[in-house]
C-alpha positions as CSV (number, residue, x, y, z in Angstrom):
1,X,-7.3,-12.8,-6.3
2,X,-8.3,-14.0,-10.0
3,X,-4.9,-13.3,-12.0
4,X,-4.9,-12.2,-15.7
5,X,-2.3,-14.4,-17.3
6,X,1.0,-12.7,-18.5
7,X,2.6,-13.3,-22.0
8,X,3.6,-16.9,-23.1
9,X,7.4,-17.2,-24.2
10,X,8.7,-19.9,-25.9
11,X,11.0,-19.9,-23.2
12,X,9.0,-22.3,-20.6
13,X,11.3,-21.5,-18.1
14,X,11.0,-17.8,-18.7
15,X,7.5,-17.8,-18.0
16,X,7.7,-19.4,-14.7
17,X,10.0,-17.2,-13.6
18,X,7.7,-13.9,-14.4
19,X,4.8,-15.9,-13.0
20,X,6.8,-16.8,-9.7
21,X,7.8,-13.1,-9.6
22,X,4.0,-12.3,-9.7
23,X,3.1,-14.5,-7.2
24,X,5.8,-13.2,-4.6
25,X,4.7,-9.5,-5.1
26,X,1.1,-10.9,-4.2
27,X,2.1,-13.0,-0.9
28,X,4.2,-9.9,0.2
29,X,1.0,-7.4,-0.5
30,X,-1.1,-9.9,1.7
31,X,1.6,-9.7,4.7
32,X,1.6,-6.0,4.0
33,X,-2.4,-5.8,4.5
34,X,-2.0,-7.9,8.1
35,X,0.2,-5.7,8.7
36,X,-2.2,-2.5,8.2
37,X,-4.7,-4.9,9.9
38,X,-2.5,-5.4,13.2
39,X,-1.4,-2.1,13.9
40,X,-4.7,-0.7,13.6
41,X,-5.5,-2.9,16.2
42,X,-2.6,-1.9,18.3
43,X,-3.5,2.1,17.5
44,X,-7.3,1.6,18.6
45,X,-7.1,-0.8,21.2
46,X,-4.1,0.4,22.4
47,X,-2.6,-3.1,22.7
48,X,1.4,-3.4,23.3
49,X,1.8,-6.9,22.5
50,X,-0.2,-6.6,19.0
51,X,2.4,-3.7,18.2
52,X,5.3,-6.5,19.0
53,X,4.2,-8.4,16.9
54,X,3.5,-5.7,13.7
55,X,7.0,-4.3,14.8
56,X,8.3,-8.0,14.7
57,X,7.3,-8.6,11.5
58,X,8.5,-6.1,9.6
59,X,11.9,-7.3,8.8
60,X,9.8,-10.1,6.6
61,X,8.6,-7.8,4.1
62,X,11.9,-5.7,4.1
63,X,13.0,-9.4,3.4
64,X,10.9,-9.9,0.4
65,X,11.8,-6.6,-1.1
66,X,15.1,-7.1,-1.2
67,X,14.8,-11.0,-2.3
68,X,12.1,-9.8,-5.3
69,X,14.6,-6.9,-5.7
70,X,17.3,-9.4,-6.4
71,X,15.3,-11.7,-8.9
72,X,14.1,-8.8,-10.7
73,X,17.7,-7.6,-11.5
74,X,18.8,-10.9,-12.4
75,X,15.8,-11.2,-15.2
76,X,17.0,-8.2,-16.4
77,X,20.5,-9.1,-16.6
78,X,20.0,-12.6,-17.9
79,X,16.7,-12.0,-20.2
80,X,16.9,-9.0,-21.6
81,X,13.1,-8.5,-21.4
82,X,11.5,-6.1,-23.5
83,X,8.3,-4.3,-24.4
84,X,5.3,-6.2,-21.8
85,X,8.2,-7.8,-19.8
86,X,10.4,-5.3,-19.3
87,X,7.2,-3.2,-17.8
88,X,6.3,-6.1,-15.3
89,X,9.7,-6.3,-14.0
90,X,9.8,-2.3,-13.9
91,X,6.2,-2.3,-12.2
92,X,7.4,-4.9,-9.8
93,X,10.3,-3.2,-8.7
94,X,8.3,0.0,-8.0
95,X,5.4,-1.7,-6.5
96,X,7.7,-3.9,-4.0
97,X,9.1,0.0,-3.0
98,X,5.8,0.7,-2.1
99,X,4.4,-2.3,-0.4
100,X,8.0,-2.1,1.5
101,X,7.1,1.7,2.5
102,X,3.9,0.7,3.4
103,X,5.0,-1.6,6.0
104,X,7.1,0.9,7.0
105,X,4.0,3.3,7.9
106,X,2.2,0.7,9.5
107,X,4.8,-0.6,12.3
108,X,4.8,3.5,13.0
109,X,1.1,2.9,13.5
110,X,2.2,0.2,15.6
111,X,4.5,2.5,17.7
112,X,1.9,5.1,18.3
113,X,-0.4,2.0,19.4
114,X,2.7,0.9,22.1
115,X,3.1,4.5,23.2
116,X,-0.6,4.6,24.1
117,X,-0.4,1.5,25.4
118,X,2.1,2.8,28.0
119,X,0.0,6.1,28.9
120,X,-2.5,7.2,31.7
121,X,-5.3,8.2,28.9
122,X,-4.6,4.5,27.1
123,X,-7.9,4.3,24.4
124,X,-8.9,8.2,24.5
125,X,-10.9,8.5,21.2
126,X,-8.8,6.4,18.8
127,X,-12.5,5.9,16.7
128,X,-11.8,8.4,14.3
129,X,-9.3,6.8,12.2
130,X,-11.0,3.2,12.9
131,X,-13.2,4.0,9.2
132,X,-10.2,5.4,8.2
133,X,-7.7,2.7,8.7
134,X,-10.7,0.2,6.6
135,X,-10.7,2.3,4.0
136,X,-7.1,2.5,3.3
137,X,-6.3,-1.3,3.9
138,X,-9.5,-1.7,1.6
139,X,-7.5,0.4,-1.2
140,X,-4.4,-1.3,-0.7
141,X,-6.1,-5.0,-1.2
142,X,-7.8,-3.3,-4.0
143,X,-4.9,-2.0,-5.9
144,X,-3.1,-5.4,-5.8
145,X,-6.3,-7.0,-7.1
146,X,-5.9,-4.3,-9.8
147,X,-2.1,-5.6,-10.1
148,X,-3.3,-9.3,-10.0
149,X,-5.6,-9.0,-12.8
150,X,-4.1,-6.2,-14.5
151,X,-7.2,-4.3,-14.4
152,X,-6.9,-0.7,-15.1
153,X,-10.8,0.3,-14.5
154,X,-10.0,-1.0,-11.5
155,X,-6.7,0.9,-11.1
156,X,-9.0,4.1,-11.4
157,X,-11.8,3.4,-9.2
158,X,-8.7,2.9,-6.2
159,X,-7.1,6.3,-7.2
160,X,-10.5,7.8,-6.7
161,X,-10.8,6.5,-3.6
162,X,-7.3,7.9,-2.8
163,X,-9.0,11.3,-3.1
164,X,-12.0,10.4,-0.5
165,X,-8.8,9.5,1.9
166,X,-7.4,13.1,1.9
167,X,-10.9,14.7,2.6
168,X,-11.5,12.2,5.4
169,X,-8.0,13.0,6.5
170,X,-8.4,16.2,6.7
171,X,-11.7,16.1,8.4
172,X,-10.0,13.8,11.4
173,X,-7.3,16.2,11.8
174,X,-9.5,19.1,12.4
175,X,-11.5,17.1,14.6
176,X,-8.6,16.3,16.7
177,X,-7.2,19.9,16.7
178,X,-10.6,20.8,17.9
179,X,-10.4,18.2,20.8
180,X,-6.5,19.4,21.9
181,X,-7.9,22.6,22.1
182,X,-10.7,21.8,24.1
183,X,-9.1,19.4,26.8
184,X,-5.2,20.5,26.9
185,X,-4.5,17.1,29.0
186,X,-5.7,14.8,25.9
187,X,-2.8,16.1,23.7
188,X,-0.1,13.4,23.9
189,X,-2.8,10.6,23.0
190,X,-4.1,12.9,20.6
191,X,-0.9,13.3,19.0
192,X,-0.2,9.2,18.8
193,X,-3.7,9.1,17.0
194,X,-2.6,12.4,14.4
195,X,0.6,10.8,13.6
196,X,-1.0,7.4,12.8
197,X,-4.0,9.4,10.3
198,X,-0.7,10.5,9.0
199,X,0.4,7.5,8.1
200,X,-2.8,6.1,7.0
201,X,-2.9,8.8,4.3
202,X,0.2,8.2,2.8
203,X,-0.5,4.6,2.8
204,X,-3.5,5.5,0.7
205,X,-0.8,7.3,-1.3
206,X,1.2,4.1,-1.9
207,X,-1.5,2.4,-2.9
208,X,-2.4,5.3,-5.2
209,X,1.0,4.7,-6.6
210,X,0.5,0.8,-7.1
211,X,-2.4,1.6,-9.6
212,X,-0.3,4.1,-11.3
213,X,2.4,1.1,-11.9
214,X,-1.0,-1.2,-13.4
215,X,-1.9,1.2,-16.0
216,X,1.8,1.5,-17.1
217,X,2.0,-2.2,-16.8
218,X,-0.9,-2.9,-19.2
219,X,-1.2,0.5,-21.4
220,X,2.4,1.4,-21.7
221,X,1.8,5.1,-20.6
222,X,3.5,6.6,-17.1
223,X,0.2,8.7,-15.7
224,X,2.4,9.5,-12.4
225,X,2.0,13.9,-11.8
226,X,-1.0,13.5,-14.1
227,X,-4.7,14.4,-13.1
228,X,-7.9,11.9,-12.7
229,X,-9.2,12.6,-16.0
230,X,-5.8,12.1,-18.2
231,X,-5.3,8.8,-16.2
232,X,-9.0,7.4,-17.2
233,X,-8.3,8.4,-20.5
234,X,-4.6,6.4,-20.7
235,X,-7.1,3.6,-18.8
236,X,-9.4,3.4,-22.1
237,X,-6.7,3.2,-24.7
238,X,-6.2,0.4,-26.6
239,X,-3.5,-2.3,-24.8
240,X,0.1,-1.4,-26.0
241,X,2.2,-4.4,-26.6
C-alpha cells in the first residue's frame, strides 16, 4: 500500500514512533484479511483443518490490539499530541477495535466451516456467499488502503460499497430461506452458511467504520450516524490541521 506521509516533528523520535504505530495497524489489517481469506475457505470447502488454523490464529491479532492499544496510551501520556496527532492515535485506537472485531467474525466463519466439516450434507451450496465473502475482504483491504494513504475519496467509494453488501446480504438470505423451505433436511448446513453471511455483513460494517476513522483522521469531522451525501461533503472539505 502507497502511504501518505504523516506530519514531521522536530521531535525525530516522535515521528518514528507515529510512523511505527502506522505500520503495525497495517501488518495487523493484512493478518486480518488472511484471516477473512482462510475461513472463507473453511466455510466453502468445508475444510476442518483450514478452520484450525483461522481459529489458531486469532489470539495474534487479539495480540496486536492490545500491544498497539498499549503504545497508543503511552503517546498520549508521554506526548501530549494534539490537533493531526492526537486524531491518528484516536483513529488507530478505533480502527485496531475494528480490525480486532473483524477477526473475531471471521474465526466464527471458521467455526461454521468446522461444523460443516463434521456433518452428513458437508459442501451443500456454500456458493452463495463465495462473491460475497470477495467483496467484503475486497472492502476491508480497500479501507486500509484508504487508512494507508489517507485518502478520503477513497474512504467513500468503500462505504458505498458497504451499501451493495447489505442488498447482496439480503438477497442470500432470502435465497437460503427459500432453500430451507424447500428441502427441510438442508437446514443445519443452511444455518452454518446464514450465520457466516451474517458475519460477512458486519465485517463489511467494520470496514465501513475504518473509512469513517480516515475522514476524521484527515478532515477533522466525525461523519459516524451521518448519511452518504453529508459524508462526501465532509470528504471535499478543505484538510483541517
Amino acid at each position: 500500500m502507497e502511504k501518505k506521509s504523516i506530519g514531521q516533528h522536530i521531535s525525530q523520535q516522535f515521528n518514528a514512533e507515529l510512523e511505527d504505530i502506522r505500520n503495525r495497524v497495517l501488518t495487523m489489517g493484512g493478518l486480518v484479511e488472511q484471516q477473512i481469506a482462510d475461513a472463507m475457505t473453511a466455510i466453502v470447502e468445508a475444510d476442518d483443518r483450514m478452520g484450525d488454523i483461522v481459529i489458531n490464529n486469532d489470539y495474534k491479532v487479539n495480540a496486536m490490539e492490545v500491544a498497539l492499544d498499549e503504545e497508543c496510551n503511552r503517546v498520549l501520556a508521554l506526548r501530549q499530541p494534539t490537533a493531526g496527532d492526537l486524531r491518528l492515535i484516536v483513529a488507530v485506537i478505533k480502527t485496531i477495535t475494528d480490525l480486532e472485531r473483524i477477526g473475531d467474525e471471521a474465526e466464527r466463519i471458521a467455526r461454521m466451516g468446522q461444523h460443516a466439516a463434521q456433518s452428513e450434507e458437508g459442501r451443500v451450496h456454500p456458493i452463495q456467499i463465495q462473491h460475497l465473502g470477495d467483496q467484503v475482504r475486497a472492502m476491508v483491504h480497500n479501507a486500509l488502503d484508504a487508512f494507508a494513504r489517507m485518502d478520503t475519496e477513497l474512504a467513500v467509494q468503500v462505504w458505498r460499497e458497504d451499501l451493495k453488501i447489505d442488498q447482496e446480504y439480503e438477497s442470500i438470505m432470502r435465497q437460503l430461506i427459500t432453500f430451507m423451505m424447500e428441502d427441510p433436511r438442508s437446514i443445519p448446513r443452511v444455518l452454518d452458511i446464514m450465520w457466516a453471511a451474517r458475519s460477512l455483513e458486519r465485517i463489511g460494517d467494520r470496514a465501513r467504520n475504518i473509512c469513517e476513522y480516515v475522514i476524521y483522521l484527515v478532515k477533522g469531522k466525525d461523519v459516524r450516524h451521518t448519511s452518504l451525501e453529508h459524508m462526501e461533503a465532509q470528504a471535499r472539505m478543505d484538510h483541517t490541521p
